[in-house]
N, C-alpha and C positions, 0 to 999 in steps of 0.2 A: 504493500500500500504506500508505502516511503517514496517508494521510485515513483508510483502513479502521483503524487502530489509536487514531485520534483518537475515530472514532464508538466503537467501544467500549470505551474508557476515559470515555466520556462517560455513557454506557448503565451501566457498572459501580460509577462515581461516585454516578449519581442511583439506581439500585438500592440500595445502602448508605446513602445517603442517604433515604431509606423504611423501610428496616430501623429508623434510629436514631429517627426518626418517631414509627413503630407501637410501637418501647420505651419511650420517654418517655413517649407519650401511655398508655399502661398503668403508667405507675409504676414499673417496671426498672430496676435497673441490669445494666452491663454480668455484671456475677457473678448476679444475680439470674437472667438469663437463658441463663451460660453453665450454670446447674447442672439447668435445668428441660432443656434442648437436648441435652449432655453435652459442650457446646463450651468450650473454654480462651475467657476474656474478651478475651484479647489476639487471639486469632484471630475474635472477633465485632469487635473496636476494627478490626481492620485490613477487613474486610469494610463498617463502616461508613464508612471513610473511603476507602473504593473502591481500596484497594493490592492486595486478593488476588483470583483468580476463585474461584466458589463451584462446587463441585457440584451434581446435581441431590438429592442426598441430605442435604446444608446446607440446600439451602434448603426441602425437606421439613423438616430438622428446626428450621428456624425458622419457619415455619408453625404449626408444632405450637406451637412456645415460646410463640408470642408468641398462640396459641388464636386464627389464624385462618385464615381458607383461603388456600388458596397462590397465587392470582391474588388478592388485595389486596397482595400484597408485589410486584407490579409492574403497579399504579394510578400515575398522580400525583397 
């Protein structure tokens, strides 16, 4: 069960890690994206540094945010 909790805190990591990505490379900040999404910045900071799991309705609404399709936010 250890490894199973390893693999997806790894998975959750590099998912947030793509998030902060695809904002950057658009010129966002944190606020800039939580007011386009309707998400608090502190709850996108904690989703980029892979501490929270997201719903499937997060990450619809970071697709949108960030005006792209929702399989580019989990490319590497």
């Amino acid at each position: 069960m250890a490894k199973d909790n390893f693999e997806y805190e790894q998975v959750q990591k590099a998912f947030g890690e793509r998030i902060r990505k695809l904002r950057e490379a658009k010129g966002m900040s944190l606020l800039d994206l939580g007011v386009i999404t309707g998400l608090e910045k502190t709850a996108i900071s904690r989703i980029e540094n892979g501490r929270t799991n997201v719903t499937l309705r997060t990450v619809t609404k970071l697709a949108r945010g960030l005006n792209t399709d929702l399989l580019e936010l989990f490319k590497e």
